[in-house]
PATITI-186436 format. One line per field, with one value per residue: x, y, z of N, C-alpha, C, O in turn; residue number from 0; chain. Coordinates in nm, 3 decimals. Layout:
n.xx	[X, ...]
n.yy	[Y, ...]
n.zz	[Z, ...]
ca.xx	[X, ...]
ca.yy	[Y, ...]
ca.zz	[Z, ...]
c.xx	[X, ...]
c.yy	[Y, ...]
c.zz	[Z, ...]
o.xx	[X, ...]
o.yy	[Y, ...]
o.zz	[Z, ...]
k	[NUM, ...]
c	[A, ...]
# end
This chain:
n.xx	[13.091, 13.325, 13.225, 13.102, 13.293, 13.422, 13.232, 13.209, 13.472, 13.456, 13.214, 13.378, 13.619, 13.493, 13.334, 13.529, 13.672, 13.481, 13.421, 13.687, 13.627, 13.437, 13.576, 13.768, 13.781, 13.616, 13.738, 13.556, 13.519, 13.519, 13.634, 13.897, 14.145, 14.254, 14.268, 14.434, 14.461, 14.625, 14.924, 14.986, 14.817, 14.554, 14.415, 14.251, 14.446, 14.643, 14.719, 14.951, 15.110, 15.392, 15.426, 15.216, 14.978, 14.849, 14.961, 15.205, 15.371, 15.588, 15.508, 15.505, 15.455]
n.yy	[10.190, 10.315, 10.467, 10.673, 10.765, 10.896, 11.062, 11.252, 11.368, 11.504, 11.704, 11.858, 11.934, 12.076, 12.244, 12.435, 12.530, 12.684, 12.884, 12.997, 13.124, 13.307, 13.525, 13.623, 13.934, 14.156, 14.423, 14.673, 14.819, 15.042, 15.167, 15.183, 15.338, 15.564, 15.740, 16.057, 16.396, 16.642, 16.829, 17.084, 17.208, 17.096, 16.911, 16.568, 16.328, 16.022, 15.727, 15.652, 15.834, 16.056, 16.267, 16.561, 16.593, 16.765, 17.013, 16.958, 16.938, 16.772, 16.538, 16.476, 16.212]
n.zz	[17.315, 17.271, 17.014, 17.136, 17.315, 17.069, 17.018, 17.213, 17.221, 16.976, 17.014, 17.182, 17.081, 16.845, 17.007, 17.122, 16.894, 16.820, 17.008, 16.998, 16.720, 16.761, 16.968, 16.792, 16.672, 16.384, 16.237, 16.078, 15.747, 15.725, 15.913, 15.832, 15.775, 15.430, 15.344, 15.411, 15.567, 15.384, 15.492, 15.432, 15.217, 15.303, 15.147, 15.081, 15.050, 14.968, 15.194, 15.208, 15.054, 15.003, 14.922, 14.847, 14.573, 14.538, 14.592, 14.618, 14.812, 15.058, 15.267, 15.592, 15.792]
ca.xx	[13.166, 13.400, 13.140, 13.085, 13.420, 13.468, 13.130, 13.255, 13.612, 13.408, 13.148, 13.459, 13.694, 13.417, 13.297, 13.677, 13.655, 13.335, 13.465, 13.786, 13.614, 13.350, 13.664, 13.822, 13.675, 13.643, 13.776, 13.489, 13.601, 13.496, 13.730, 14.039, 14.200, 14.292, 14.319, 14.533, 14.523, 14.778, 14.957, 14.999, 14.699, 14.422, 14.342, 14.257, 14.586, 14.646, 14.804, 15.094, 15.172, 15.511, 15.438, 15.074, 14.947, 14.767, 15.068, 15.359, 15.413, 15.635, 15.425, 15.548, 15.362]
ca.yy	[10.273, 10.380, 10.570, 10.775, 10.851, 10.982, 11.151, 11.341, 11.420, 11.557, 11.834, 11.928, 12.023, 12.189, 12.370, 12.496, 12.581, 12.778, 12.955, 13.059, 13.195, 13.418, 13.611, 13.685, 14.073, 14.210, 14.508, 14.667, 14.853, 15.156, 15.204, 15.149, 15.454, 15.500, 15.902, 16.150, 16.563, 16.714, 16.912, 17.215, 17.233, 17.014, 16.806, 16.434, 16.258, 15.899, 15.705, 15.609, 15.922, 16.074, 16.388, 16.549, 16.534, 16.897, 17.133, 16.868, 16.951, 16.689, 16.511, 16.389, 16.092]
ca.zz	[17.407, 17.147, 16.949, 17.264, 17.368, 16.995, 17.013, 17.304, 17.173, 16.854, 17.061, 17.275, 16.997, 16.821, 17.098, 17.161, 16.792, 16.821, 17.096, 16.915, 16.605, 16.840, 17.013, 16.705, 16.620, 16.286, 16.183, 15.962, 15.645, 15.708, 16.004, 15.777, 15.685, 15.337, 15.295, 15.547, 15.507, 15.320, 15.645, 15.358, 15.192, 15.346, 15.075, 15.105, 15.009, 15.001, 15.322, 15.210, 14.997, 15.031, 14.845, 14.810, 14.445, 14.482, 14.652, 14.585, 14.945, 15.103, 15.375, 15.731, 15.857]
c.xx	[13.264, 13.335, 13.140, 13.153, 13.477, 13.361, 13.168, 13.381, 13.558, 13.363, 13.290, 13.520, 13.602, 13.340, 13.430, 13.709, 13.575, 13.376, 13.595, 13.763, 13.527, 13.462, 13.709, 13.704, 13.717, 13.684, 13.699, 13.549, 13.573, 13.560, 13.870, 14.028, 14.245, 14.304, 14.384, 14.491, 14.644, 14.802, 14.977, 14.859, 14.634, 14.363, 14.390, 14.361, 14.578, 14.723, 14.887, 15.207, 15.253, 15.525, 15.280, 15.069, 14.858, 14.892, 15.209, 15.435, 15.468, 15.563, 15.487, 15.462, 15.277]
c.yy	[10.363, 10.523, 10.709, 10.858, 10.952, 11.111, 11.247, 11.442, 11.525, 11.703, 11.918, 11.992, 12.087, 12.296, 12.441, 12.573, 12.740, 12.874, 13.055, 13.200, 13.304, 13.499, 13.664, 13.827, 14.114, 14.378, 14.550, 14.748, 15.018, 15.227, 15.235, 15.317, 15.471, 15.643, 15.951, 16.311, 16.560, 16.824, 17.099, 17.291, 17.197, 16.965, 16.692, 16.414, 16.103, 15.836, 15.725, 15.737, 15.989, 16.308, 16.412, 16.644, 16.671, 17.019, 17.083, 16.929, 16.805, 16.676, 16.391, 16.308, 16.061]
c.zz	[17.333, 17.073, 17.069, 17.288, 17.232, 17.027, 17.127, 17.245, 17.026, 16.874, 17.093, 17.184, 16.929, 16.882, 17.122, 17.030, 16.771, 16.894, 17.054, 16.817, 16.687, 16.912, 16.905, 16.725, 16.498, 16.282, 16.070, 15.877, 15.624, 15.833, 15.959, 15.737, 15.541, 15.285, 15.362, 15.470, 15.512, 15.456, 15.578, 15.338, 15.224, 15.266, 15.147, 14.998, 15.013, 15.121, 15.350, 15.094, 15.043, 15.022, 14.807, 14.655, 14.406, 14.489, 14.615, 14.706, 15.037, 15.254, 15.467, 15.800, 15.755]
o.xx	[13.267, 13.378, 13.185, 13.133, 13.549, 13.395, 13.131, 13.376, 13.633, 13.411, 13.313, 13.494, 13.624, 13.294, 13.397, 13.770, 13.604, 13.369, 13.595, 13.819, 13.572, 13.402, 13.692, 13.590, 13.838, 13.618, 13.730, 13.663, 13.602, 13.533, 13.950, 13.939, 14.292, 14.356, 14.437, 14.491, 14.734, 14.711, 14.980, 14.806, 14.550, 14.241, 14.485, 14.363, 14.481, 14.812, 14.933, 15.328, 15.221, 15.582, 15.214, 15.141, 14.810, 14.908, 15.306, 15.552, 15.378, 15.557, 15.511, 15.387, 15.192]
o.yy	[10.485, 10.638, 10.822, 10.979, 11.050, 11.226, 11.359, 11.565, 11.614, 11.800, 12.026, 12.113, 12.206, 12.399, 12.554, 12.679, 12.852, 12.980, 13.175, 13.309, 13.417, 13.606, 13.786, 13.826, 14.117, 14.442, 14.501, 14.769, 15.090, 15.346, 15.299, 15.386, 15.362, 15.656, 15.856, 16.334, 16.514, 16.888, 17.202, 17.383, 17.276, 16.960, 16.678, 16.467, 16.064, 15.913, 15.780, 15.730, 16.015, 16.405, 16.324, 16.741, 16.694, 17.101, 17.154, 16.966, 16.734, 16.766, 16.273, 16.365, 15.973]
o.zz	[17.351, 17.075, 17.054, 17.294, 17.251, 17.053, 17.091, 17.230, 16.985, 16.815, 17.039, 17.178, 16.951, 16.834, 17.157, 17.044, 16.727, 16.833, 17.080, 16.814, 16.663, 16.916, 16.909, 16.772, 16.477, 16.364, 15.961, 15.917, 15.529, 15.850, 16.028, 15.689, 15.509, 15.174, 15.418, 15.349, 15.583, 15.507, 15.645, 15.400, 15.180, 15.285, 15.224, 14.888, 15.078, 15.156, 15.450, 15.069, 15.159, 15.071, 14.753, 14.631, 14.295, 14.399, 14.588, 14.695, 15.083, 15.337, 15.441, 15.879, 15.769]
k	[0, 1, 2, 3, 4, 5, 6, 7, 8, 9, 10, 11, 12, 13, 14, 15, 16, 17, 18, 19, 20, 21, 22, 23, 24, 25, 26, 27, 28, 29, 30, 31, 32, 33, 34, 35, 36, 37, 38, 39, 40, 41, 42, 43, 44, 45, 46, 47, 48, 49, 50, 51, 52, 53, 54, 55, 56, 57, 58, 59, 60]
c	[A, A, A, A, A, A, A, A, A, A, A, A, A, A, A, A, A, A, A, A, A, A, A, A, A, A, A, A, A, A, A, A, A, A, A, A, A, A, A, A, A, A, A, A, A, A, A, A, A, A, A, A, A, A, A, A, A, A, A, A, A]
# end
């Protein structure tokens, strides 16, 4: 009877598991941003760049 009641307690949390990891959604890698236009010149810039690296045009956002 024992065996049972674990064997139950076992599916359940791994079905509650299973269920968990299937909602998660990935984020694939080709969605990520990782360039921006330069707002001067229209070169590709990096994200997080401050200052673009072709015009040395100070960049907002």
């Amino acid at each position: 009877m024992v065996y049972w009641l674990l064997a139950v307690i076992v599916v359940v949390v791994g079905l509650l598991i299973y269920m968990n990891v299937k909602k998660r959604k990935v984020v694939p890698v080709a969605d990520l941003q990782t360039h921006k236009s330069c707002a001067y010149c229209n070169e590709e810039i990096a994200i997080d760049a401050a200052i673009c690296k072709y015009c040395r045009g100070v960049v907002v956002n």
